[in-house]
PQR file of N, CA, C, O and H, with PARSE charges and radii, in Angstrom:
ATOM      1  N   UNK A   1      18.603   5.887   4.050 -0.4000 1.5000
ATOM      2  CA  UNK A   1      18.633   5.434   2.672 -0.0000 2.0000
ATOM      3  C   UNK A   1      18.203   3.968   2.612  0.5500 1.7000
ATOM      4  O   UNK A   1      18.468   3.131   3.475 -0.5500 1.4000
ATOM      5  N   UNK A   2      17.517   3.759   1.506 -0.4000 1.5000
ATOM      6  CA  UNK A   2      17.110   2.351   1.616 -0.0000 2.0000
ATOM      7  C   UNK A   2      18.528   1.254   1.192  0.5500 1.7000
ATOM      8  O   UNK A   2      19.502   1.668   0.563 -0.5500 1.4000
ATOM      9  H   UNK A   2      17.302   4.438   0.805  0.4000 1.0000
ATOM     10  N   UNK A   3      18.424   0.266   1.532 -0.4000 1.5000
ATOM     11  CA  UNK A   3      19.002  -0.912   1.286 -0.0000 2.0000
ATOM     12  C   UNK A   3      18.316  -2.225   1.295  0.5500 1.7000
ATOM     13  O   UNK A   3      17.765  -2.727   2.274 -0.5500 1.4000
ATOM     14  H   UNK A   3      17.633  -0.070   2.043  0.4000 1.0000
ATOM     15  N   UNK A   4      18.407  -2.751   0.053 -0.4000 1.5000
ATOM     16  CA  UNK A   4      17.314  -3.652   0.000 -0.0000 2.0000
ATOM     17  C   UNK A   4      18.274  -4.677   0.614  0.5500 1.7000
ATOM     18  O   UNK A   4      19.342  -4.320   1.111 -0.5500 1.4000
ATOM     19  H   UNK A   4      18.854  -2.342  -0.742  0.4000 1.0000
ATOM     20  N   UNK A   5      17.705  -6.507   0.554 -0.4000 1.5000
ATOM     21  CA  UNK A   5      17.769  -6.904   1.645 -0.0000 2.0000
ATOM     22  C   UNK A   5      18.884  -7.804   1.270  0.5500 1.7000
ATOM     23  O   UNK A   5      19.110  -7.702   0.065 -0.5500 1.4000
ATOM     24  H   UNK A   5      16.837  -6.796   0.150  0.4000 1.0000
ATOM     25  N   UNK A   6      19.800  -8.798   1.974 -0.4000 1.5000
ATOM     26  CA  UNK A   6      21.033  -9.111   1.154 -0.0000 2.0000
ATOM     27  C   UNK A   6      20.702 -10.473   0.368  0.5500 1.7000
ATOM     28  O   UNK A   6      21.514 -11.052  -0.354 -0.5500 1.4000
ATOM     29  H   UNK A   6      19.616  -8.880   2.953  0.4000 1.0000
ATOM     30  N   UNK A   7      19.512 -10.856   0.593 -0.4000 1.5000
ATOM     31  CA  UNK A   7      18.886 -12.384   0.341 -0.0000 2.0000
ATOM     32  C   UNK A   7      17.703 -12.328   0.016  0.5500 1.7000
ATOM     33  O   UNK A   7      16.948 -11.428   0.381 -0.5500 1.4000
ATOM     34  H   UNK A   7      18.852 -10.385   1.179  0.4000 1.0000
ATOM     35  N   UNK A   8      17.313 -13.486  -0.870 -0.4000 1.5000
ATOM     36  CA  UNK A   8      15.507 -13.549  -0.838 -0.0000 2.0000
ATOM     37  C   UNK A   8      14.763 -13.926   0.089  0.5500 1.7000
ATOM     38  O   UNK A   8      13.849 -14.461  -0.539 -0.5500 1.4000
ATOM     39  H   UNK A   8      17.927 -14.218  -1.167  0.4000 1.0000
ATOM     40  N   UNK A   9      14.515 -14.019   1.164 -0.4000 1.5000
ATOM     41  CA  UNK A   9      13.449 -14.597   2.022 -0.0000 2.0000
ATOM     42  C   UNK A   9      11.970 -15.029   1.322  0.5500 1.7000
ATOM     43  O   UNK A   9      11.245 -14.539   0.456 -0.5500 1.4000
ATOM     44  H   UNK A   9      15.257 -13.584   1.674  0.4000 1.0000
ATOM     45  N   UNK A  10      11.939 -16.089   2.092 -0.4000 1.5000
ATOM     46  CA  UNK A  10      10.160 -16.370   1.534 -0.0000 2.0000
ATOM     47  C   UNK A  10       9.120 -15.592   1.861  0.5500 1.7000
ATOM     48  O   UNK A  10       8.170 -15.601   1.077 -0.5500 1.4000
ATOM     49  H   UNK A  10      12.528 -16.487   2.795  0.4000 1.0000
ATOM     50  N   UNK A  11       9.034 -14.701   3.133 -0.4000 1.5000
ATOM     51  CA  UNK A  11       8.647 -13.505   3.457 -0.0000 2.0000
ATOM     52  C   UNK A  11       8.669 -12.882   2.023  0.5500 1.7000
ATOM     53  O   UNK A  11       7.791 -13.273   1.253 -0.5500 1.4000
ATOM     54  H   UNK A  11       9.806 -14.693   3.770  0.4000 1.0000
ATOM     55  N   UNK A  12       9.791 -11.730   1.466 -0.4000 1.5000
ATOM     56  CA  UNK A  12      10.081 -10.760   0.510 -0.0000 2.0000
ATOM     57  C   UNK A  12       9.543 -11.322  -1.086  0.5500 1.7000
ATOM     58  O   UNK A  12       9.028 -10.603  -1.942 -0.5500 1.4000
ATOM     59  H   UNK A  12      10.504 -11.413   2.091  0.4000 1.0000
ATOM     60  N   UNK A  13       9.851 -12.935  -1.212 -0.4000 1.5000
ATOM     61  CA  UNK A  13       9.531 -13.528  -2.827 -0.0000 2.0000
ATOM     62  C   UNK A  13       7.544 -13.375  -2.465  0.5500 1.7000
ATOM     63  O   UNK A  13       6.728 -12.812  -3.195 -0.5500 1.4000
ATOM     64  H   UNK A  13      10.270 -13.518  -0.516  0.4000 1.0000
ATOM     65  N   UNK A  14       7.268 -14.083  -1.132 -0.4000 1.5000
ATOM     66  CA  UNK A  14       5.531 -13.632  -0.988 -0.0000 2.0000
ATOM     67  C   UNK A  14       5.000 -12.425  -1.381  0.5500 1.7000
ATOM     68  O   UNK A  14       4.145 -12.430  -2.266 -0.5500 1.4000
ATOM     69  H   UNK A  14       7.931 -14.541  -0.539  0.4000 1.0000
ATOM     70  N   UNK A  15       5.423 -11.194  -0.783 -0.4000 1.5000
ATOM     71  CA  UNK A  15       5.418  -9.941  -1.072 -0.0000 2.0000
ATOM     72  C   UNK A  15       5.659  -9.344  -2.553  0.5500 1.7000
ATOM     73  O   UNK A  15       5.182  -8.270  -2.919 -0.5500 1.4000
ATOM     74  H   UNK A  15       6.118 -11.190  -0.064  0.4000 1.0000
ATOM     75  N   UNK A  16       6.336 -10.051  -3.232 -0.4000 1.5000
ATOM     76  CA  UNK A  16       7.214  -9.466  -4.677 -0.0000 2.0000
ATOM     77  C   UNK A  16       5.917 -10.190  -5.123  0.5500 1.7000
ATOM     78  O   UNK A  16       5.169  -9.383  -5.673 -0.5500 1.4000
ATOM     79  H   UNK A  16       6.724 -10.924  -2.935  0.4000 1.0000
ATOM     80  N   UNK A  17       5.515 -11.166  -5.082 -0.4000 1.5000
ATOM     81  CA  UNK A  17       4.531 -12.260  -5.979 -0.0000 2.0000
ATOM     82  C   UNK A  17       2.424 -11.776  -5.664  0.5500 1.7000
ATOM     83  O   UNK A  17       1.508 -11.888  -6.479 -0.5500 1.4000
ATOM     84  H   UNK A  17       6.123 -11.822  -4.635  0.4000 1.0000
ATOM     85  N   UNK A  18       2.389 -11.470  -4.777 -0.4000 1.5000
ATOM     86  CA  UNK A  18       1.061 -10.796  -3.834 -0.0000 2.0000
ATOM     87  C   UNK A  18       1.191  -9.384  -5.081  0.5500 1.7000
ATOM     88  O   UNK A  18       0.223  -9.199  -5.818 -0.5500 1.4000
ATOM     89  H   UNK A  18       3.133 -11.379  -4.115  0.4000 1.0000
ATOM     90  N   UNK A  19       2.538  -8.398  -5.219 -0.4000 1.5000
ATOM     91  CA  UNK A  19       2.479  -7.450  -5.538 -0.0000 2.0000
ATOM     92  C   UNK A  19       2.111  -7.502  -7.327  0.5500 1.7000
ATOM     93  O   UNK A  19       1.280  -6.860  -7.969 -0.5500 1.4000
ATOM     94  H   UNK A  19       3.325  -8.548  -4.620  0.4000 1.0000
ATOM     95  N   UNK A  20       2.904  -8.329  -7.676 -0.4000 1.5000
ATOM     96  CA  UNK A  20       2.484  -8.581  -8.813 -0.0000 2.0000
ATOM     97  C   UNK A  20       1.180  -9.076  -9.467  0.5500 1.7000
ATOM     98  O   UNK A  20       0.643  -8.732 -10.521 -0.5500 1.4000
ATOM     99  H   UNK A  20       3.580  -8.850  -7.155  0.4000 1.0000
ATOM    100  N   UNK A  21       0.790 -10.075  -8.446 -0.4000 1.5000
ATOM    101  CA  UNK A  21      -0.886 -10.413  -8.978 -0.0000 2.0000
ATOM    102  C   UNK A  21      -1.636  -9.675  -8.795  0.5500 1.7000
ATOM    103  O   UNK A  21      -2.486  -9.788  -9.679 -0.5500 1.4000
ATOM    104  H   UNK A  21       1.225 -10.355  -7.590  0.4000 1.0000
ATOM    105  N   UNK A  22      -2.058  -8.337  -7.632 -0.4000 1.5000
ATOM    106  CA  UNK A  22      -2.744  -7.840  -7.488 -0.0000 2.0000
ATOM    107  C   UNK A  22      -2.741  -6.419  -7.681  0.5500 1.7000
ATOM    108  O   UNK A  22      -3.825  -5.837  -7.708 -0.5500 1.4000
ATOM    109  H   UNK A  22      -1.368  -8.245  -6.914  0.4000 1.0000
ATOM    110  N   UNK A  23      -1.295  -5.557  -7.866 -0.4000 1.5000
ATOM    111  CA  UNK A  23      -1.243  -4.433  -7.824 -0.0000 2.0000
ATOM    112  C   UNK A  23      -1.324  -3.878  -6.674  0.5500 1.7000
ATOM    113  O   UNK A  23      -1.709  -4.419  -5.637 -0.5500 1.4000
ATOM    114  H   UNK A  23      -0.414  -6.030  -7.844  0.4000 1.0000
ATOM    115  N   UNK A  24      -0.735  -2.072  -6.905 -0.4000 1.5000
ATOM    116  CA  UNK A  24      -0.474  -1.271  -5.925 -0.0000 2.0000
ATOM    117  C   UNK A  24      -2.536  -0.580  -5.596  0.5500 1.7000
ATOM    118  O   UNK A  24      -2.990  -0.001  -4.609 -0.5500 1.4000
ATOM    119  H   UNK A  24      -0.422  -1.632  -7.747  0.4000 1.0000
ATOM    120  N   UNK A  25      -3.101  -0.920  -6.640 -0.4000 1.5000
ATOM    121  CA  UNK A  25      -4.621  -0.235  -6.065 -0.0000 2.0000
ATOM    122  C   UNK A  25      -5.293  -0.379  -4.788  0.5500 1.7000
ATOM    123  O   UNK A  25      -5.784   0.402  -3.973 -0.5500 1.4000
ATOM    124  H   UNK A  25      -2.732  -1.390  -7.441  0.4000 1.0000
ATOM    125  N   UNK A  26      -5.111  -2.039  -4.914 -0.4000 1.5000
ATOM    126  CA  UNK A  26      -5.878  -2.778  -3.683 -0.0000 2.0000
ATOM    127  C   UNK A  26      -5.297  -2.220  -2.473  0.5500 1.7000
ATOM    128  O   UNK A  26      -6.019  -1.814  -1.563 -0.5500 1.4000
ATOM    129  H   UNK A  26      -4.713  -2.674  -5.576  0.4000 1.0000
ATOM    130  N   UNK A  27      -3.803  -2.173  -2.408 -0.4000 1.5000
ATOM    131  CA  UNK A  27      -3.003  -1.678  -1.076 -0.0000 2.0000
ATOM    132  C   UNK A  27      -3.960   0.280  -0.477  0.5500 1.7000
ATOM    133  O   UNK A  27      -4.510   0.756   0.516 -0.5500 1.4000
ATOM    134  H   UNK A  27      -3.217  -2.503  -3.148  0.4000 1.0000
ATOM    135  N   UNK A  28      -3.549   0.738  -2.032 -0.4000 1.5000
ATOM    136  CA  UNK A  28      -4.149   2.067  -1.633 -0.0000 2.0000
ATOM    137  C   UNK A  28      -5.843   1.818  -0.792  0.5500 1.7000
ATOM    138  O   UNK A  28      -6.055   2.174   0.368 -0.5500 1.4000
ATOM    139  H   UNK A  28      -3.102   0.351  -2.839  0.4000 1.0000
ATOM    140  N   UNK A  29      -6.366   1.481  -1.243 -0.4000 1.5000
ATOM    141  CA  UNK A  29      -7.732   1.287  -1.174 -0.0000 2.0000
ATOM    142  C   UNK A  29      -7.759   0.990   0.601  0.5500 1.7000
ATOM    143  O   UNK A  29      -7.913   1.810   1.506 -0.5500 1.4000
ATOM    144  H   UNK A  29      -6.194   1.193  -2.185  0.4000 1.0000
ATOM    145  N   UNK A  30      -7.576  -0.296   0.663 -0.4000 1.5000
ATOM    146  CA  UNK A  30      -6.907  -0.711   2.005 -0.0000 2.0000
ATOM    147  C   UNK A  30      -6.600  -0.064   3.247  0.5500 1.7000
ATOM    148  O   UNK A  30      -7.030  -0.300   4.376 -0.5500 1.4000
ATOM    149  H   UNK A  30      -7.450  -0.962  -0.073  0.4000 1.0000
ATOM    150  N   UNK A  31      -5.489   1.101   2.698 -0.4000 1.5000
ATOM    151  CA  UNK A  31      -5.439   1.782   3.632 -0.0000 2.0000
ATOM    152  C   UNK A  31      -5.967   3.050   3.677  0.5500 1.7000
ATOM    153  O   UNK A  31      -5.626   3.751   4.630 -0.5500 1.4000
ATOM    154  H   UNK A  31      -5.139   1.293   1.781  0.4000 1.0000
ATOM    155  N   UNK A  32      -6.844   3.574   2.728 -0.4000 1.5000
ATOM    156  CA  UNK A  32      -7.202   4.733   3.111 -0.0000 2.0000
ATOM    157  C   UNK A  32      -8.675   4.072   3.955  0.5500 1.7000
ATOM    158  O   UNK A  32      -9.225   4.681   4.872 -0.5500 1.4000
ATOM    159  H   UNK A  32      -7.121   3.005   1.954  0.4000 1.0000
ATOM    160  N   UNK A  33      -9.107   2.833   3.466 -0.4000 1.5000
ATOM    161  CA  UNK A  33     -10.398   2.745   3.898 -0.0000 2.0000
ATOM    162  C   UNK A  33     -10.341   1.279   5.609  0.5500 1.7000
ATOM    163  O   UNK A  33     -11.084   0.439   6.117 -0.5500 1.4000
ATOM    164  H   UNK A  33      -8.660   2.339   2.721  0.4000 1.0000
ATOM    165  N   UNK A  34      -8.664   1.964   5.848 -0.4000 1.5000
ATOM    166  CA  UNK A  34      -8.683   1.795   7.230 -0.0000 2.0000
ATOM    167  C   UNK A  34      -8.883   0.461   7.562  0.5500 1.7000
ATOM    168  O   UNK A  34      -9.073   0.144   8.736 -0.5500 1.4000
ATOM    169  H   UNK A  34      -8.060   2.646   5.436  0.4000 1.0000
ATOM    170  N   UNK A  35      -8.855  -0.681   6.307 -0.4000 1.5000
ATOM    171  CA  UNK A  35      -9.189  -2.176   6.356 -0.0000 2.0000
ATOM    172  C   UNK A  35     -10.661  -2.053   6.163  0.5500 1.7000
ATOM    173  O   UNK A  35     -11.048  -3.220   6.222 -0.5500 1.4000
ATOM    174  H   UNK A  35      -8.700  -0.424   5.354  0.4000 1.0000
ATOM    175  N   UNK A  36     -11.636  -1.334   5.977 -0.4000 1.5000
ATOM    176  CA  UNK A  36     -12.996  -1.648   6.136 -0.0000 2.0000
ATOM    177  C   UNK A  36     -13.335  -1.347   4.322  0.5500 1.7000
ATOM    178  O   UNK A  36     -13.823  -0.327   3.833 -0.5500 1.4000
ATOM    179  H   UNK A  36     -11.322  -0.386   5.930  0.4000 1.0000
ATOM    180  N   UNK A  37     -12.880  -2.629   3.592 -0.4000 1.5000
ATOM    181  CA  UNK A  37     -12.970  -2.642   1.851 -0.0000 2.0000
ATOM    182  C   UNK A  37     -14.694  -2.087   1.794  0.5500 1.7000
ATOM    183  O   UNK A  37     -14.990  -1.493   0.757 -0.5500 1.4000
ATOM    184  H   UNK A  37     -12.484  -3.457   3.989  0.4000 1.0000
ATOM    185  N   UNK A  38     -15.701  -2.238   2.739 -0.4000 1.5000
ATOM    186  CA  UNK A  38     -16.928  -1.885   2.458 -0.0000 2.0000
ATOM    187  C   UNK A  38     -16.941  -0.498   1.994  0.5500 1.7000
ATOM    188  O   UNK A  38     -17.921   0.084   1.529 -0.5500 1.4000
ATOM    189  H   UNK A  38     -15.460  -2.720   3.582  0.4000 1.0000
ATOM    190  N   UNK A  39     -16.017  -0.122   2.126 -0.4000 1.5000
ATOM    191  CA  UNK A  39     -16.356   1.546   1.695 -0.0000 2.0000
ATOM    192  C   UNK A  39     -15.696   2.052   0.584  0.5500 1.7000
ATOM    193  O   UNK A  39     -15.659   3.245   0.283 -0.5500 1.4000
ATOM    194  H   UNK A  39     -15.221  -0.594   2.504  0.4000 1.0000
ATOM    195  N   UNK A  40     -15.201   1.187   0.006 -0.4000 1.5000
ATOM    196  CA  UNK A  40     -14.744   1.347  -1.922 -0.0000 2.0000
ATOM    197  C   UNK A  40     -15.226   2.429  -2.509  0.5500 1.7000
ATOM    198  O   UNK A  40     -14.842   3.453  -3.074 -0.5500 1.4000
ATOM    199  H   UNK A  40     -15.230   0.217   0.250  0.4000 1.0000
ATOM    200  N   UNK A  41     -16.526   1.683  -2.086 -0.4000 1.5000
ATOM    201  CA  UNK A  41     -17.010   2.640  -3.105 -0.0000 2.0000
ATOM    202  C   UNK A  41     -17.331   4.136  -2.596  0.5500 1.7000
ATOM    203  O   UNK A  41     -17.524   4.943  -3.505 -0.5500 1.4000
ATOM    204  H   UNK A  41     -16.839   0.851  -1.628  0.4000 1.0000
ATOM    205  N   UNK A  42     -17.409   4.590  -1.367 -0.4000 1.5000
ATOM    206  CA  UNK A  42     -17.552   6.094  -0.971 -0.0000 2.0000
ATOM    207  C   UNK A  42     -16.418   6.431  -1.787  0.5500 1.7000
ATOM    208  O   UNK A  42     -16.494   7.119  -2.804 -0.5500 1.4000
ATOM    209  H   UNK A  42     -17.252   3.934  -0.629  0.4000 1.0000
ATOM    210  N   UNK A  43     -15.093   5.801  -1.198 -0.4000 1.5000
ATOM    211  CA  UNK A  43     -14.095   5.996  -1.500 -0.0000 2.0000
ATOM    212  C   UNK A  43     -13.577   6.491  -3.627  0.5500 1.7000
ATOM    213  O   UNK A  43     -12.946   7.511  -3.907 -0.5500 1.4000
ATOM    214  H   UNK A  43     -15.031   5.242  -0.372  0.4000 1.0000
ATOM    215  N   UNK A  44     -13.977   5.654  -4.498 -0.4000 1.5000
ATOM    216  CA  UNK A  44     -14.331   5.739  -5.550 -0.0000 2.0000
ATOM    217  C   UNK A  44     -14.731   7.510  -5.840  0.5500 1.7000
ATOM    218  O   UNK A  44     -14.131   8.318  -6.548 -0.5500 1.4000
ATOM    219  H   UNK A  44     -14.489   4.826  -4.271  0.4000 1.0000
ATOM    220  N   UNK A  45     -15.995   7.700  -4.971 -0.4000 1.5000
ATOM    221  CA  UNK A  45     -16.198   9.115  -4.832 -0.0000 2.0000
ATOM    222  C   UNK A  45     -15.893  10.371  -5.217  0.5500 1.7000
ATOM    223  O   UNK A  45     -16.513  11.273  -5.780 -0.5500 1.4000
ATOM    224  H   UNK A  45     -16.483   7.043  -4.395  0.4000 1.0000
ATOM    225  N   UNK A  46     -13.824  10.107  -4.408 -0.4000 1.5000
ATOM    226  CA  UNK A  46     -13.387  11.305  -4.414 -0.0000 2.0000
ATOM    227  C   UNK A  46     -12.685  11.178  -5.929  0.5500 1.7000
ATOM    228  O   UNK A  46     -12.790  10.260  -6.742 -0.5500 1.4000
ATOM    229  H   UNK A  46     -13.321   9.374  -3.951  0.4000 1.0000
ATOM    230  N   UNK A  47     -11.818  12.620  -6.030 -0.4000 1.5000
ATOM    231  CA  UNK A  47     -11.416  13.018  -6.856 -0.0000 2.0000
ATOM    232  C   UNK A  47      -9.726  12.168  -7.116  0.5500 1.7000
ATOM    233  O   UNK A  47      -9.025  11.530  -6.330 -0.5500 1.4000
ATOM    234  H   UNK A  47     -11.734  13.367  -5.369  0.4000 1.0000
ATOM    235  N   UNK A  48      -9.567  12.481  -8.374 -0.4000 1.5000
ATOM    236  CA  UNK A  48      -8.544  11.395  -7.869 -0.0000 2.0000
ATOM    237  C   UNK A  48      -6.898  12.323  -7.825  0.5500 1.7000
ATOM    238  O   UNK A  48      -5.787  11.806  -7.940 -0.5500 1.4000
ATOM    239  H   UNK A  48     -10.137  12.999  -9.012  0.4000 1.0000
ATOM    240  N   UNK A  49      -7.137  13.443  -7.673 -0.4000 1.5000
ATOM    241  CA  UNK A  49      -5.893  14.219  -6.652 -0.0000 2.0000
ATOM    242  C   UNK A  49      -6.045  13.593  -5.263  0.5500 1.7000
ATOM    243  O   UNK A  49      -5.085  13.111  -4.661 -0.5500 1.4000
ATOM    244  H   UNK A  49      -8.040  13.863  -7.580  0.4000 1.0000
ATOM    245  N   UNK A  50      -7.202  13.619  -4.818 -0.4000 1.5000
ATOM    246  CA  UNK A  50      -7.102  13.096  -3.028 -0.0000 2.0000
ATOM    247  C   UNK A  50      -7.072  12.031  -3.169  0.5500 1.7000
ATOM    248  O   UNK A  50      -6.380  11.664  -2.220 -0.5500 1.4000
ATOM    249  H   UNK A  50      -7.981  14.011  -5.307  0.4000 1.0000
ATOM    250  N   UNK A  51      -7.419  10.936  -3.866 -0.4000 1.5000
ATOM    251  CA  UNK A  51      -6.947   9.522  -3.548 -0.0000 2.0000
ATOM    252  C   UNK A  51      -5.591   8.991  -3.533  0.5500 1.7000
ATOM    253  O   UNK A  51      -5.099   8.094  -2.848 -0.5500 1.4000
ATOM    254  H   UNK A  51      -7.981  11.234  -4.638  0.4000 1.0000
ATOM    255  N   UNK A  52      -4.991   9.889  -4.617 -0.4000 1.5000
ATOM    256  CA  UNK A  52      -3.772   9.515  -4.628 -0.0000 2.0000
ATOM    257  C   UNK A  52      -2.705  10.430  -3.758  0.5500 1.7000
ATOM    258  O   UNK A  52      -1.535  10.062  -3.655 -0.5500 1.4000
ATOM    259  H   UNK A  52      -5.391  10.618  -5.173  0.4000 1.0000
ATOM    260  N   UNK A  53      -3.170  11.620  -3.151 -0.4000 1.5000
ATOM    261  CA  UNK A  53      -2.333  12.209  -1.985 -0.0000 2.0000
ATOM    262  C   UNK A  53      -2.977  11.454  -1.224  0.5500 1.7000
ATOM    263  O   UNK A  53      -2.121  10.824  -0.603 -0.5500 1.4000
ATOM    264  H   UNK A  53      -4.120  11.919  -3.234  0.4000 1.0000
ATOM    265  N   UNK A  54      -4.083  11.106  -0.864 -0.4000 1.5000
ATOM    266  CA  UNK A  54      -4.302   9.701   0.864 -0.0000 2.0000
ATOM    267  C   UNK A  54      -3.567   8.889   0.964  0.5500 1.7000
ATOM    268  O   UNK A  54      -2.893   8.528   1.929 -0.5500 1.4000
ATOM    269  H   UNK A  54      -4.778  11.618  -1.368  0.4000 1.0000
ATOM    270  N   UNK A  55      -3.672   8.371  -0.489 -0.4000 1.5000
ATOM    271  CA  UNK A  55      -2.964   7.043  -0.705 -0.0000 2.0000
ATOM    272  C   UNK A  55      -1.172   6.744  -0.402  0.5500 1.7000
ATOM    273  O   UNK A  55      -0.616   5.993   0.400 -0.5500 1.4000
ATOM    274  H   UNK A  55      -4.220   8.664  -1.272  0.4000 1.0000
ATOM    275  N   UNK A  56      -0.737   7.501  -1.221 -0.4000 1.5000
ATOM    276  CA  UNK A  56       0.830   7.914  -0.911 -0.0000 2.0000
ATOM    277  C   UNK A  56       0.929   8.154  -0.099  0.5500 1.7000
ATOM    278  O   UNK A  56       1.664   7.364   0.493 -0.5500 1.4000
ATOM    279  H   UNK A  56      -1.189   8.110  -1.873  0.4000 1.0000
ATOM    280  N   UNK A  57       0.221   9.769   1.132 -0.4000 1.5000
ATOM    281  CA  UNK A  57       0.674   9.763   2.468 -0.0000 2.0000
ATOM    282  C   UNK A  57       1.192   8.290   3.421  0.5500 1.7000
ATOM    283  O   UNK A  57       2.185   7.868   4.015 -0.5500 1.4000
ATOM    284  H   UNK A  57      -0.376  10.411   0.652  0.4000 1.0000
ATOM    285  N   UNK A  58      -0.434   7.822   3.042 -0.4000 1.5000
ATOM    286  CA  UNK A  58      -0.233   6.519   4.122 -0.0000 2.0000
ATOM    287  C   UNK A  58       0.517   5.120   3.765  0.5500 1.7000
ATOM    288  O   UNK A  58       0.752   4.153   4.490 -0.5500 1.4000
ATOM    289  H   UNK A  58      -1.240   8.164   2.559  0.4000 1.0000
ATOM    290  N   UNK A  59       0.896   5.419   1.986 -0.4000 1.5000
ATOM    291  CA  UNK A  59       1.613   4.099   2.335 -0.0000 2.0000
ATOM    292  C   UNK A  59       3.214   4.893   3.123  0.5500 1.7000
ATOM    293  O   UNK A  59       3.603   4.580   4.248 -0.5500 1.4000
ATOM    294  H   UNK A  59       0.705   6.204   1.397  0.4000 1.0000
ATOM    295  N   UNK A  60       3.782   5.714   2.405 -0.4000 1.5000
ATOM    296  CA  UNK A  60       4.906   6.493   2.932 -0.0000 2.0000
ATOM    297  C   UNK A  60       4.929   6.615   4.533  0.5500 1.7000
ATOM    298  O   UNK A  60       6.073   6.671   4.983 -0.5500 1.4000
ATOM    299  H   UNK A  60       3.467   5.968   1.490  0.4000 1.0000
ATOM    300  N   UNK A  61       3.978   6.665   5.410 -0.4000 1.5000
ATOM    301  CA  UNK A  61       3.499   6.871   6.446 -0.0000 2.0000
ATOM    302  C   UNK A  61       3.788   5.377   7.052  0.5500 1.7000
ATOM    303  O   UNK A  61       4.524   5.261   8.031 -0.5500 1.4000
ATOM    304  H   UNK A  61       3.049   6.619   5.045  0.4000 1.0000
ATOM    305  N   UNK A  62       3.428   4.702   6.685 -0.4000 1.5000
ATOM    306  CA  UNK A  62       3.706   2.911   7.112 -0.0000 2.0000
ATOM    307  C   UNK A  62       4.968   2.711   6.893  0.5500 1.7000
ATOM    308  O   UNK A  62       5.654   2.322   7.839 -0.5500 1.4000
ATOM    309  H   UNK A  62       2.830   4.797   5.889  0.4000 1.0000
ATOM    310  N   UNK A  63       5.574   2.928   5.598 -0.4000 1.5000
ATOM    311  CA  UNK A  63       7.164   2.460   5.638 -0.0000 2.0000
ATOM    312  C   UNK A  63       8.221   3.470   6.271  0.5500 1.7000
ATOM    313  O   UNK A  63       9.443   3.334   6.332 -0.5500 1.4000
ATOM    314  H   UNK A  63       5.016   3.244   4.830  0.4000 1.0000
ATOM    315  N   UNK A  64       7.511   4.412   6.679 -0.4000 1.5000
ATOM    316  CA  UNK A  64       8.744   5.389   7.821 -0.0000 2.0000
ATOM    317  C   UNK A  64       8.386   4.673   9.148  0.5500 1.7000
ATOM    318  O   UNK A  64       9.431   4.464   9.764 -0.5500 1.4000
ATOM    319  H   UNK A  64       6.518   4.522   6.630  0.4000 1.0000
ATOM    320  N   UNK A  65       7.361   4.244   9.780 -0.4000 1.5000
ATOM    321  CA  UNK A  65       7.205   3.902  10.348 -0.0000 2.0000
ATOM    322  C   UNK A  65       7.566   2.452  11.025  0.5500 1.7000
ATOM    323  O   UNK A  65       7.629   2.079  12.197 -0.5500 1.4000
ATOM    324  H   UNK A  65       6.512   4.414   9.280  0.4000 1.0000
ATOM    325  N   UNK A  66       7.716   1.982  10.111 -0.4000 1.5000
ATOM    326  CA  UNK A  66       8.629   0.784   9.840 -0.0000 2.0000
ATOM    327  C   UNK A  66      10.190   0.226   9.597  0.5500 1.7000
ATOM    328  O   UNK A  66      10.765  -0.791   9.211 -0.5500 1.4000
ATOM    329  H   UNK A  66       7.665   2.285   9.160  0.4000 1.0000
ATOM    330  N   UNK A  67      10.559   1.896  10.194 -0.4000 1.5000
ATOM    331  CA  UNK A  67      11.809   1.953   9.669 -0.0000 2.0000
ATOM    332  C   UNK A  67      12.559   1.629  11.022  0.5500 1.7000
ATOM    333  O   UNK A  67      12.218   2.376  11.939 -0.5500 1.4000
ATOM    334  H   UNK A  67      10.092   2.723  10.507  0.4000 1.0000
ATOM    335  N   UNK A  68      13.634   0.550  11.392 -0.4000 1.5000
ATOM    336  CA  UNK A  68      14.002   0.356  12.684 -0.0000 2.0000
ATOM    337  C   UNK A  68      15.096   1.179  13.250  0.5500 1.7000
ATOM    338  O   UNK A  68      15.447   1.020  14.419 -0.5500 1.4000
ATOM    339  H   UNK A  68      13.911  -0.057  10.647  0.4000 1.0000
TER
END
């Protein structure tokens, strides 16, 4: 179960503030296109049932993974 964290860290306020200026798109994008942003636009492409099941897998996929 999650538990968020008992304090603000400057780490977590960076993250809260990054999230807000830029949105959750850029993150998706990011990781489906593996860090290589050159491919947006293939990416753009698909349909947007599969972008957004890629997208969710892998962010969900990073924060289980991240789980200590």
């Amino acid at each position: 179960m999650y538990q968020p964290p008992a304090e603000e860290t400057q780490g977590l306020y960076e993250r809260k503030a990054f999230n807000e200026h830029y949105g959750g798109y850029p993150e998706m994008y990011y990781l489906i296109t593996n860090g290589d942003l050159s491919k947006y636009k293939e990416v753009d492409k698909w349909k947007t049932d599969d972008f957004f099941f890629w997208a969710e897998y892998l962010l969900r996929k990073r924060l289980v993974e991240n789980i200590k």
